[in-house]
Residue, then its C-alpha position, 0 to 999 in steps of 0.5 A: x875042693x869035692x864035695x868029700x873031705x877029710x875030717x882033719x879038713x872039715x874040723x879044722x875048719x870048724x874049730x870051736x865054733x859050731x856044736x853039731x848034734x851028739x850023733x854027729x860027734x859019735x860018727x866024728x869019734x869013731x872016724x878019729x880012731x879008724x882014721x877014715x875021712x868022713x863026708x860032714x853035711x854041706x850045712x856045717x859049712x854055713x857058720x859066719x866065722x869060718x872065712x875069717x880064719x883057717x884051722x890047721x887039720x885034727x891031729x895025734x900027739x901024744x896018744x891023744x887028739x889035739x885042735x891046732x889053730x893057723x894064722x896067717x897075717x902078711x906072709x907070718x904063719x903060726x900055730x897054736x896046739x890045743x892038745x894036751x900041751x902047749x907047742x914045745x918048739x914055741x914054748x922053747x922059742x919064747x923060753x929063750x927070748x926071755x932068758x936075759x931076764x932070768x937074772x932078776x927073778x928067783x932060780x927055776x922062774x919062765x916067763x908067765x903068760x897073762x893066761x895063767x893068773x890066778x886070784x887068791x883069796x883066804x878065809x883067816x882074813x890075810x889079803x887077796x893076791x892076785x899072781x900067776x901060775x907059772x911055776x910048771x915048764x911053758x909046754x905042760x898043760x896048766x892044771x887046778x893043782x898048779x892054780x892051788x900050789x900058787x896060791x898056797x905053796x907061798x910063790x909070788x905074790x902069796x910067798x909073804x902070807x906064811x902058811x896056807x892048808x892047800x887041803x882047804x883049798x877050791x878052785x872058783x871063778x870070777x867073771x869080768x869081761x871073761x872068766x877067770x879063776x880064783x883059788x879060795x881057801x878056808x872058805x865052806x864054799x865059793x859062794x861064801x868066799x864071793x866068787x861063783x862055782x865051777x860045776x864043770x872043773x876040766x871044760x874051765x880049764x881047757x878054756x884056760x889052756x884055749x887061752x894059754x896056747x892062742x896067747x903063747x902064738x900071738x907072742x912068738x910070730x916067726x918074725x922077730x921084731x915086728x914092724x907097726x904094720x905087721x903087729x897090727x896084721x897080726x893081731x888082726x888076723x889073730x884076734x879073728x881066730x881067738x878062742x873068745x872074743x877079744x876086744x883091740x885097744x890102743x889106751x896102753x900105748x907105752x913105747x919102750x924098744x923099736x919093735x912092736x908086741x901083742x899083748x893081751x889082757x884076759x881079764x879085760x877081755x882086750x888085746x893090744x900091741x906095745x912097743x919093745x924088743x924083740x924077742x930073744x934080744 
Protein backbone atom coordinates (compact mmCIF):
# COMPACT_ATOMS: atom_id res chain seq x y z
CA UNK A 1 0.00 0.00 0.00
CA UNK A 2 1.63 3.92 -0.76
CA UNK A 3 2.84 5.79 1.25
CA UNK A 4 -0.41 7.91 1.08
CA UNK A 5 -3.84 6.59 2.34
CA UNK A 6 -7.07 7.68 2.97
CA UNK A 7 -8.29 8.81 6.28
CA UNK A 8 -11.12 6.31 6.46
CA UNK A 9 -7.73 3.65 5.82
CA UNK A 10 -5.63 5.15 8.46
CA UNK A 11 -8.52 5.52 11.24
CA UNK A 12 -9.76 2.35 10.59
CA UNK A 13 -6.67 1.35 11.58
CA UNK A 14 -6.14 3.19 14.68
CA UNK A 15 -9.18 2.84 15.99
CA UNK A 16 -9.28 3.88 19.92
CA UNK A 17 -6.24 2.71 20.58
CA UNK A 18 -3.62 5.86 19.84
CA UNK A 19 -4.40 9.52 20.73
CA UNK A 20 -2.59 11.56 18.47
CA UNK A 21 -2.04 15.36 19.57
CA UNK A 22 -4.84 18.02 19.32
CA UNK A 23 -3.39 19.40 16.16
CA UNK A 24 -3.65 16.30 14.62
CA UNK A 25 -7.38 15.87 15.46
CA UNK A 26 -8.01 19.51 14.14
CA UNK A 27 -6.47 18.45 10.52
CA UNK A 28 -8.45 14.74 11.00
CA UNK A 29 -11.85 16.95 11.39
CA UNK A 30 -11.49 19.24 8.67
CA UNK A 31 -10.71 16.31 6.37
CA UNK A 32 -13.88 14.40 7.47
CA UNK A 33 -15.93 17.42 6.58
CA UNK A 34 -14.09 18.05 3.16
CA UNK A 35 -13.87 14.20 2.60
CA UNK A 36 -9.99 14.61 1.20
CA UNK A 37 -7.76 11.85 2.07
CA UNK A 38 -4.91 12.73 4.36
CA UNK A 39 -1.02 11.58 4.48
CA UNK A 40 -0.90 10.65 8.87
CA UNK A 41 2.85 10.36 10.00
CA UNK A 42 4.42 6.77 9.36
CA UNK A 43 4.85 6.82 13.34
CA UNK A 44 1.18 6.48 13.91
CA UNK A 45 1.61 2.96 12.28
CA UNK A 46 4.01 1.81 15.29
CA UNK A 47 1.20 1.02 17.72
CA UNK A 48 1.48 -2.76 19.25
CA UNK A 49 -2.15 -3.78 18.62
CA UNK A 50 -2.84 -2.63 15.18
CA UNK A 51 -1.81 -6.31 13.65
CA UNK A 52 -4.16 -7.87 15.72
CA UNK A 53 -7.09 -6.81 14.31
CA UNK A 54 -8.55 -4.49 11.01
CA UNK A 55 -10.84 -1.74 11.36
CA UNK A 56 -13.20 -1.32 8.85
CA UNK A 57 -12.93 2.40 7.29
CA UNK A 58 -14.57 6.14 9.30
CA UNK A 59 -17.99 6.35 7.78
CA UNK A 60 -21.39 9.10 7.57
CA UNK A 61 -24.47 7.70 8.96
CA UNK A 62 -26.97 9.46 10.10
CA UNK A 63 -25.47 12.79 9.46
CA UNK A 64 -22.77 12.12 11.84
CA UNK A 65 -19.37 10.10 11.64
CA UNK A 66 -19.54 6.75 12.94
CA UNK A 67 -15.99 4.09 13.93
CA UNK A 68 -16.95 0.46 12.43
CA UNK A 69 -14.81 -2.53 13.93
CA UNK A 70 -14.27 -5.68 11.36
CA UNK A 71 -13.49 -9.28 12.77
CA UNK A 72 -12.62 -11.67 10.46
CA UNK A 73 -12.22 -15.32 12.18
CA UNK A 74 -12.31 -18.59 9.94
CA UNK A 75 -13.93 -17.08 6.92
CA UNK A 76 -16.91 -15.03 9.62
CA UNK A 77 -16.93 -11.19 9.03
CA UNK A 78 -18.91 -9.01 11.24
CA UNK A 79 -19.30 -5.60 11.97
CA UNK A 80 -19.89 -3.54 14.96
CA UNK A 81 -21.05 0.21 14.29
CA UNK A 82 -19.99 2.93 16.80
CA UNK A 83 -21.93 5.71 15.44
CA UNK A 84 -24.79 6.98 16.62
CA UNK A 85 -26.51 3.57 17.19
CA UNK A 86 -25.89 0.03 17.21
CA UNK A 87 -25.96 -1.70 13.22
CA UNK A 88 -29.85 -2.06 12.75
CA UNK A 89 -29.50 -5.14 10.44
CA UNK A 90 -27.79 -6.95 13.22
CA UNK A 91 -30.12 -5.53 15.76
CA UNK A 92 -32.77 -7.17 13.57
CA UNK A 93 -30.98 -10.32 13.14
CA UNK A 94 -30.55 -11.02 17.04
CA UNK A 95 -34.12 -9.39 17.64
CA UNK A 96 -35.44 -12.25 15.52
CA UNK A 97 -33.10 -15.13 16.94
CA UNK A 98 -34.61 -14.39 20.18
CA UNK A 99 -38.52 -13.97 19.04
CA UNK A 100 -39.77 -17.56 20.51
CA UNK A 101 -38.69 -16.08 23.76
CA UNK A 102 -41.10 -13.33 23.67
CA UNK A 103 -43.86 -15.58 24.98
CA UNK A 104 -42.21 -15.65 28.69
CA UNK A 105 -41.60 -12.14 29.10
CA UNK A 106 -43.99 -8.95 29.50
CA UNK A 107 -45.35 -7.30 26.11
CA UNK A 108 -42.81 -4.96 24.28
CA UNK A 109 -39.60 -7.25 26.04
CA UNK A 110 -36.15 -7.52 23.38
CA UNK A 111 -33.49 -9.35 24.26
CA UNK A 112 -30.94 -7.61 26.63
CA UNK A 113 -27.34 -7.34 26.13
CA UNK A 114 -25.00 -7.73 29.37
CA UNK A 115 -23.82 -4.04 28.37
CA UNK A 116 -26.79 -2.59 29.39
CA UNK A 117 -26.84 -3.52 33.25
CA UNK A 118 -27.43 -1.10 35.66
CA UNK A 119 -27.21 -0.84 39.56
CA UNK A 120 -29.80 0.84 41.39
CA UNK A 121 -29.28 1.81 44.57
CA UNK A 122 -31.97 4.05 46.79
CA UNK A 123 -31.51 6.47 49.90
CA UNK A 124 -35.05 5.47 51.86
CA UNK A 125 -33.31 2.22 52.48
CA UNK A 126 -35.35 -0.08 49.72
CA UNK A 127 -32.88 -2.68 48.24
CA UNK A 128 -30.41 -2.48 45.72
CA UNK A 129 -31.54 -4.04 42.09
CA UNK A 130 -29.23 -5.05 39.86
CA UNK A 131 -31.24 -4.92 36.29
CA UNK A 132 -30.88 -4.02 32.57
CA UNK A 133 -31.86 -1.33 30.56
CA UNK A 134 -33.55 -2.72 27.87
CA UNK A 135 -36.51 -1.09 27.62
CA UNK A 136 -35.52 1.14 24.37
CA UNK A 137 -35.20 -0.66 20.32
CA UNK A 138 -31.67 -2.71 20.32
CA UNK A 139 -30.30 -0.10 17.47
CA UNK A 140 -30.74 3.10 19.55
CA UNK A 141 -28.04 4.23 21.35
CA UNK A 142 -28.56 3.58 25.28
CA UNK A 143 -28.65 6.88 27.13
CA UNK A 144 -28.34 8.24 31.00
CA UNK A 145 -32.14 8.71 30.93
CA UNK A 146 -32.86 5.04 29.93
CA UNK A 147 -30.36 3.96 32.69
CA UNK A 148 -32.62 6.44 35.27
CA UNK A 149 -36.10 5.23 33.74
CA UNK A 150 -34.97 1.48 34.48
CA UNK A 151 -34.25 2.17 37.91
CA UNK A 152 -37.34 4.24 38.53
CA UNK A 153 -40.07 3.72 36.19
CA UNK A 154 -40.56 0.18 38.14
CA UNK A 155 -39.17 -2.32 35.15
CA UNK A 156 -37.47 -5.47 35.97
CA UNK A 157 -36.08 -6.07 38.86
CA UNK A 158 -37.12 -2.52 40.36
CA UNK A 159 -40.94 -3.12 39.18
CA UNK A 160 -41.73 -4.39 43.05
CA UNK A 161 -40.08 -1.30 45.07
CA UNK A 162 -43.48 1.12 44.33
CA UNK A 163 -42.73 4.56 43.73
CA UNK A 164 -39.08 6.28 43.01
CA UNK A 165 -38.64 10.38 42.33
CA UNK A 166 -36.62 9.78 39.19
CA UNK A 167 -36.10 13.85 39.48
CA UNK A 168 -33.47 12.66 42.43
CA UNK A 169 -31.98 10.45 40.43
CA UNK A 170 -27.67 10.71 39.43
CA UNK A 171 -26.14 8.64 37.34
CA UNK A 172 -22.72 7.00 39.32
CA UNK A 173 -20.20 4.43 38.45
CA UNK A 174 -18.59 1.36 40.26
CA UNK A 175 -15.43 -0.21 39.20
CA UNK A 176 -15.09 -3.96 39.30
CA UNK A 177 -12.90 -5.35 36.68
CA UNK A 178 -14.53 -2.65 34.59
CA UNK A 179 -16.53 0.31 35.01
CA UNK A 180 -19.73 0.07 35.39
CA UNK A 181 -23.03 2.02 36.20
CA UNK A 182 -25.03 2.82 38.94
CA UNK A 183 -28.24 4.97 39.08
CA UNK A 184 -28.21 6.33 42.77
CA UNK A 185 -31.36 7.84 43.92
CA UNK A 186 -32.44 10.15 47.07
CA UNK A 187 -28.79 10.49 47.73
CA UNK A 188 -26.68 14.42 47.95
CA UNK A 189 -24.12 12.90 46.04
CA UNK A 190 -22.46 9.65 44.45
CA UNK A 191 -20.03 9.86 47.18
CA UNK A 192 -22.85 9.69 49.91
CA UNK A 193 -24.40 6.88 47.96
CA UNK A 194 -21.06 4.63 47.80
CA UNK A 195 -20.21 4.78 44.63
CA UNK A 196 -17.55 7.25 42.49
CA UNK A 197 -18.77 10.38 40.06
CA UNK A 198 -18.61 10.55 36.58
CA UNK A 199 -17.18 13.88 35.73
CA UNK A 200 -17.58 13.18 32.17
CA UNK A 201 -21.24 11.77 31.76
CA UNK A 202 -21.05 11.42 27.34
CA UNK A 203 -17.11 9.89 27.18
CA UNK A 204 -19.16 7.03 30.10
CA UNK A 205 -21.51 6.19 28.07
CA UNK A 206 -19.81 5.81 24.51
CA UNK A 207 -17.94 3.51 26.62
CA UNK A 208 -21.07 1.72 27.29
CA UNK A 209 -22.12 2.14 23.55
CA UNK A 210 -18.21 0.51 22.56
CA UNK A 211 -19.53 -2.22 24.82
CA UNK A 212 -23.16 -2.37 23.47
CA UNK A 213 -22.12 -2.60 19.93
CA UNK A 214 -18.76 -5.12 20.32
CA UNK A 215 -21.18 -7.42 22.20
CA UNK A 216 -24.19 -7.47 19.86
CA UNK A 217 -21.24 -8.46 17.18
CA UNK A 218 -20.05 -11.06 19.01
CA UNK A 219 -23.78 -12.41 19.37
CA UNK A 220 -24.67 -12.43 15.66
CA UNK A 221 -21.59 -13.93 13.77
CA UNK A 222 -23.04 -14.92 10.07
CA UNK A 223 -22.93 -18.45 11.08
CA UNK A 224 -25.50 -19.49 12.99
CA UNK A 225 -24.67 -22.18 14.80
CA UNK A 226 -21.06 -22.20 15.41
CA UNK A 227 -18.88 -25.38 15.78
CA UNK A 228 -16.35 -25.61 19.22
CA UNK A 229 -13.89 -24.67 16.87
CA UNK A 230 -15.45 -21.61 15.15
CA UNK A 231 -16.67 -20.01 18.42
CA UNK A 232 -13.38 -20.21 19.91
CA UNK A 233 -11.74 -18.47 16.61
CA UNK A 234 -14.35 -16.05 16.96
CA UNK A 235 -13.85 -15.17 20.31
CA UNK A 236 -10.27 -14.97 19.82
CA UNK A 237 -9.96 -12.95 16.90
CA UNK A 238 -13.17 -10.69 18.63
CA UNK A 239 -11.43 -10.38 21.93
CA UNK A 240 -8.33 -8.75 20.19
CA UNK A 241 -10.44 -6.03 18.73
CA UNK A 242 -12.78 -5.28 21.92
CA UNK A 243 -13.14 -2.14 23.08
CA UNK A 244 -11.43 -2.86 26.68
CA UNK A 245 -9.52 -5.58 27.69
CA UNK A 246 -11.27 -9.05 27.98
CA UNK A 247 -10.15 -11.75 29.82
CA UNK A 248 -11.29 -15.61 28.29
CA UNK A 249 -12.37 -18.05 30.63
CA UNK A 250 -13.58 -21.56 30.64
CA UNK A 251 -15.41 -21.80 34.66
CA UNK A 252 -18.96 -21.31 33.15
CA UNK A 253 -19.13 -24.18 31.11
CA UNK A 254 -22.81 -24.86 31.22
CA UNK A 255 -23.95 -27.12 27.78
CA UNK A 256 -27.57 -26.64 26.96
CA UNK A 257 -27.89 -27.17 22.92
CA UNK A 258 -25.60 -28.26 20.08
CA UNK A 259 -24.09 -25.22 19.08
CA UNK A 260 -21.50 -22.89 20.65
CA UNK A 261 -21.99 -19.07 22.04
CA UNK A 262 -19.82 -16.22 23.09
CA UNK A 263 -20.98 -14.61 25.99
CA UNK A 264 -19.78 -11.87 27.86
CA UNK A 265 -19.34 -10.66 31.51
CA UNK A 266 -18.61 -6.71 31.54
CA UNK A 267 -18.51 -6.54 35.17
CA UNK A 268 -16.02 -9.46 35.40
CA UNK A 269 -14.26 -7.96 32.48
CA UNK A 270 -14.60 -11.96 31.10
CA UNK A 271 -15.74 -13.29 28.04
CA UNK A 272 -16.55 -16.89 27.28
CA UNK A 273 -18.30 -19.39 25.15
CA UNK A 274 -21.24 -21.70 26.22
CA UNK A 275 -23.25 -24.26 24.52
CA UNK A 276 -26.81 -23.61 23.12
CA UNK A 277 -28.89 -22.97 20.23
CA UNK A 278 -28.68 -21.50 17.56
CA UNK A 279 -29.52 -18.34 16.84
CA UNK A 280 -33.24 -17.93 15.64
CA UNK A 281 -33.91 -21.46 16.41
Amino acid sequence: MGATRSIEDRLGEIGDHYQPPSQLWERIEACLEDGEPLELPAELDQSGRLGQHRRLASRRVAGGVALAATLVAGGIVAAAALGPGLDPERAARFDDGHASERRVHLEGWRPELNAERVRCTFADGRPDADTLASEFPLAERMTVQHLIDECTSGNDSARTFGYVDAATAMLCSQTDALRVPVIATGFPSCVDAGFDAVADPDAFMEELHQRRAFELTMKTPDVSCMTHTEAINWLEHGRAAAPVELHQTDQFDNPSGPCWNVWLMWEQGLIFIQPGDALGS
